[in-house]
C-alpha positions as CSV (number, residue, x, y, z in Angstrom):
1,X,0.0,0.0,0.0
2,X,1.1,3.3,-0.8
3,X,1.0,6.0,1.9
4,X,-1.1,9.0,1.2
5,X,1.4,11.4,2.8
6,X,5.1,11.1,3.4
7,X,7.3,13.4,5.6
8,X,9.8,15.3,3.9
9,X,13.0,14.6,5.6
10,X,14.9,17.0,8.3
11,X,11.6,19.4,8.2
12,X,12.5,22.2,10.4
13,X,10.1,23.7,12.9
14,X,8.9,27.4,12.1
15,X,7.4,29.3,14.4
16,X,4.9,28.7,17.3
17,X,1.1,28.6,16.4
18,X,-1.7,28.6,18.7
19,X,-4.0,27.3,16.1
20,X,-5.9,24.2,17.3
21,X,-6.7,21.4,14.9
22,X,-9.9,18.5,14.5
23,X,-8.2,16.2,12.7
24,X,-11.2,13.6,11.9
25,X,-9.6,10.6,9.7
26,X,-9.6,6.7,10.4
27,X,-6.6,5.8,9.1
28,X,-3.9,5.1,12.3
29,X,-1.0,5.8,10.4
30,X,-1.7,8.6,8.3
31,X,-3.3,10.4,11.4
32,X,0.2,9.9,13.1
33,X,2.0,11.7,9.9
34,X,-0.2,14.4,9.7
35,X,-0.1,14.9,13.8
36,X,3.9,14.8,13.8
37,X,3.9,17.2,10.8
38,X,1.5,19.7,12.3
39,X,2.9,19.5,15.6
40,X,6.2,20.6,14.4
41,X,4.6,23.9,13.2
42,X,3.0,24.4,16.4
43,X,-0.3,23.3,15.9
44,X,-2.3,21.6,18.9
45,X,-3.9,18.7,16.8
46,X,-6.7,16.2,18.2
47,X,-7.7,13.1,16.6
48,X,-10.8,11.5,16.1
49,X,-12.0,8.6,13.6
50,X,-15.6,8.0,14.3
51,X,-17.8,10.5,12.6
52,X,-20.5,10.4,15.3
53,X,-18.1,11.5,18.2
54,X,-16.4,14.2,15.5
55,X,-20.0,15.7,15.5
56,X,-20.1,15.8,19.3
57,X,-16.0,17.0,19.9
58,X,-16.5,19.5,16.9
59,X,-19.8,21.3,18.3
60,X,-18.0,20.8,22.5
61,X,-14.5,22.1,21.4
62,X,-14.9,24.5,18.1
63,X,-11.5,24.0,16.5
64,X,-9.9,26.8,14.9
65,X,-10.2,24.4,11.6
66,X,-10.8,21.2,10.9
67,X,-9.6,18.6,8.3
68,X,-11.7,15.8,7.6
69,X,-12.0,12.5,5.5
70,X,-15.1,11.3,4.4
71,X,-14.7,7.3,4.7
72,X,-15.5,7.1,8.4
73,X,-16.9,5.0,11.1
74,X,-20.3,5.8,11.7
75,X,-21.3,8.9,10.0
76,X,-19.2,9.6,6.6
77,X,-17.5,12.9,6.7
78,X,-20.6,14.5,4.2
79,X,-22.5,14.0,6.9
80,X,-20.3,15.2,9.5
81,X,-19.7,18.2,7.6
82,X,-23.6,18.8,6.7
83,X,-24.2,17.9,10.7
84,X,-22.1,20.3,12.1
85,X,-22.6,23.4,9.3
86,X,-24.9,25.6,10.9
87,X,-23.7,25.7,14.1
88,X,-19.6,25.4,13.6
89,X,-18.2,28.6,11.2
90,X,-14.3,27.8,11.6
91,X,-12.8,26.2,8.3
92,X,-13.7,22.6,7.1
93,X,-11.3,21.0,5.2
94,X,-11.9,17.9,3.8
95,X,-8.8,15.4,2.8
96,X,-10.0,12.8,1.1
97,X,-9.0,9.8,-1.5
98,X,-12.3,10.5,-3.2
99,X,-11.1,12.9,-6.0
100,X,-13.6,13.1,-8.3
101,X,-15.4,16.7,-9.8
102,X,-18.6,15.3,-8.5
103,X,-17.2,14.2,-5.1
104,X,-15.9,17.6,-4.4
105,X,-18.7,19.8,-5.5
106,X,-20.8,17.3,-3.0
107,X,-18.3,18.5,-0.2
108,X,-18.2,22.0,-0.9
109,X,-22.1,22.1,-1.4
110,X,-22.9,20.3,2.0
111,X,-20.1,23.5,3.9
112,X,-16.6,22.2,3.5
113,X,-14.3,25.6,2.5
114,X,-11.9,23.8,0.8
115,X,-11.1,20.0,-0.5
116,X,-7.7,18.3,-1.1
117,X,-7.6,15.1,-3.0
118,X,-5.5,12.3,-2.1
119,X,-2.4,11.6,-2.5
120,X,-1.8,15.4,-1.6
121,X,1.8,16.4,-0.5
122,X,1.9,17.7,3.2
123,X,3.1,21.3,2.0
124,X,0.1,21.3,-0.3
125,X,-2.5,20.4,2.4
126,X,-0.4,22.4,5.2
127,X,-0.6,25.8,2.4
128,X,-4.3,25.4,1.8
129,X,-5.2,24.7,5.7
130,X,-3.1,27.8,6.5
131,X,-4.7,30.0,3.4
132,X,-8.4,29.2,5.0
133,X,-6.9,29.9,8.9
134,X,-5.7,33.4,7.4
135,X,-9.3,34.0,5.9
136,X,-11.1,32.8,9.3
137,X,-9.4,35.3,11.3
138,X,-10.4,38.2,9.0
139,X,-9.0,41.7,9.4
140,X,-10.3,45.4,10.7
141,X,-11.8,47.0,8.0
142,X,-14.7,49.0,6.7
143,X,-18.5,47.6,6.1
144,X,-21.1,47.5,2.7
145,X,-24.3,48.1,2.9
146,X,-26.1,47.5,-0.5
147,X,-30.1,48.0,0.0
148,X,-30.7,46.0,2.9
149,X,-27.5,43.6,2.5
150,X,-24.6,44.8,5.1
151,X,-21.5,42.8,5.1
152,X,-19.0,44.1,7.9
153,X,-15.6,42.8,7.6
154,X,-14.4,43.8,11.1
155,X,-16.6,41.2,12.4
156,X,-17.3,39.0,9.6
157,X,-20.9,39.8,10.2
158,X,-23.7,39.5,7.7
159,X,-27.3,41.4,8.2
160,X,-30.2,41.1,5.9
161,X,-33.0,43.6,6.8
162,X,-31.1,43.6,10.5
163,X,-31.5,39.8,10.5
164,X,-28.0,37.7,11.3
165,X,-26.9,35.8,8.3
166,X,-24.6,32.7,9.3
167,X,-22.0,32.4,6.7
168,X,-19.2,29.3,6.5
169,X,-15.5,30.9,6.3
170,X,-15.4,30.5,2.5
171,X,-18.9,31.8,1.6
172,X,-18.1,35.1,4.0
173,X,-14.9,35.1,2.1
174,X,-17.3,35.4,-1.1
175,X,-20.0,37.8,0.1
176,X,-16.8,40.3,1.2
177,X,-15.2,39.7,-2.1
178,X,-18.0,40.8,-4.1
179,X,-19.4,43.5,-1.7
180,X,-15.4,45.4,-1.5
181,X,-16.0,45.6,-4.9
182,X,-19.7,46.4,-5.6
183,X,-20.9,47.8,-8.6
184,X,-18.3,46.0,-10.7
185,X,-17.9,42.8,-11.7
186,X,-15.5,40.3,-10.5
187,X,-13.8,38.0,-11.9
188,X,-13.8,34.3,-11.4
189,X,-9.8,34.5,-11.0
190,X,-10.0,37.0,-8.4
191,X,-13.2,35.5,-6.5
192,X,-11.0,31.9,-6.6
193,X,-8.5,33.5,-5.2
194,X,-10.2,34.9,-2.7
195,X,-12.1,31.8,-1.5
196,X,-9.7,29.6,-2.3
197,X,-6.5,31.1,-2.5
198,X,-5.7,29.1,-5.8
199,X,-5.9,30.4,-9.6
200,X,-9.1,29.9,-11.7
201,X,-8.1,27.1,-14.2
202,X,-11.1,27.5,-16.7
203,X,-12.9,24.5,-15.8
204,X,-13.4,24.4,-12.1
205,X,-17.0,24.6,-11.4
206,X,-16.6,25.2,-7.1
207,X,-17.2,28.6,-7.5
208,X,-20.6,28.4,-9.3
209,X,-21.4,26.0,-6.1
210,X,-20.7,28.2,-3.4
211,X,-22.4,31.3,-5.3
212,X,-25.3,29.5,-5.5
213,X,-24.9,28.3,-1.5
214,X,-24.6,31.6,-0.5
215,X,-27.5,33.0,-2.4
216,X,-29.7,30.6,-0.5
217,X,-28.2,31.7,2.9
218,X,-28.7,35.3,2.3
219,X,-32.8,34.0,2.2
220,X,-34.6,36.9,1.2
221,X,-35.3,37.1,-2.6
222,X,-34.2,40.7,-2.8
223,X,-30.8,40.1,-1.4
224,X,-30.8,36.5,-3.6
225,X,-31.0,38.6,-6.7
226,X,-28.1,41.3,-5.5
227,X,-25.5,38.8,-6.4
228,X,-25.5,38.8,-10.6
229,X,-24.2,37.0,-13.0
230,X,-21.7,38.3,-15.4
231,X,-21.3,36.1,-18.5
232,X,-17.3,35.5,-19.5
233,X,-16.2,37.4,-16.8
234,X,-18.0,36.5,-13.5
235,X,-20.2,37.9,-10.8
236,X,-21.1,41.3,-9.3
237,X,-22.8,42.7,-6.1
238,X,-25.8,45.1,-7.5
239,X,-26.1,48.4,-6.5
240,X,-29.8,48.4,-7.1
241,X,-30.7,52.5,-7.7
């Protein structure tokens, strides 16, 4: 058997972290990789391979992120992810050897923020997992309001009419990327990169998943229809006159 994830030899430790880690995968020995290797950068990592107890753990200990396979004991990671969506906002990664398109537009659409394919290399899945931790913690900066739509950026809130909006990492990461630039549109290469920290390769169809995720969250038909489609270029955040 070939192992999903190999150590690259003499890898020196970085810097401290205070990030804390869910790691939920069944597999002994590539949860001991991945725990060393994570370790070594500081991270507090916690393991857990039954998906019915990773609901529980996830909702009692809120992780900063969590990375998660989807053949598990008990519940499969879909349904861990789906489970644990609406109350859980940190970053969802799931690492998985189910590669497929269709696999991974099933993940992002149930919440996941980002999915890795196995065999990944650990600097791979260690870049993305860092790229979503950098968009969870967010930054101090100014808010939108479009019509009844305010996205505020300091807090990584979201209000329709003054009614909360709960928003996964990634779909926030969206909503903010369309509303700093509202009025115009965007492209997909810059809303990729903003969700996903990656480039837009001309086929990858994730995006059009979590547009239309987020449209559903923001509920209200008027906000829903805010968020237009831009043919050959993109999407755009309305300013409705």
């Amino acid at each position: 058997m070939v192992s999903v994830l190999s150590l690259p030899p003499r890898w020196r430790y970085v810097r401290p972290m205070a990030e804390t880690l869910l790691l939920v995968e069944d597999d002994v020995r590539l949860t001991e990789l991945l725990s060393e290797y994570l370790g070594r950068l500081g991270f507090v990592v916690s393991v857990e391979g039954n998906g019915e107890r990773a609901v529980a753990r996830i909702q009692a200990e809120v992780p900063d992120a969590v990375i998660l396979d989807i053949g598990l004991e008990g519940l499969d990671g879909l349904a861990v992810c789906r489970r644990v969506r609406e109350q859980y906002a940190g970053p969802i990664l799931i690492f998985s050897a189910r590669g497929d398109e269709v696999d991974q537009v099933i993940g992002l659409e149930v919440g996941a923020d980002d999915y890795v394919p196995k065999p990944a290399s650990p600097r791979l899945l260690l870049a993305r997992l860092r790229a979503l931790l950098r968009r969870s913690a967010g930054t101090a900066a100014p808010r939108v309001e479009v019509g009844a739509l305010i996205v505020d950026a300091a807090s990584r809130t979201v209000t329709v009419a003054g009614e909360p909006i709960e928003l996964t990492t990634a779909e926030f990461d969206l909503l903010w990327a369309l509303a700093r630039s509202a009025g115009r549109p965007v492209s997909r290469q810059e809303l990729m990169q903003a969700c996903r920290g990656i480039d837009y390769d001309g086929l990858d169809r994730s995006l059009d998943v979590r547009v239309a995720k987020l449209r559903q969250r923001l509920g209200d038909a008027e906000a829903r229809r805010l968020i237009k489609t831009v043919r050959g270029v993109g999407y755009q955040l309305a300013i409705e006159r």
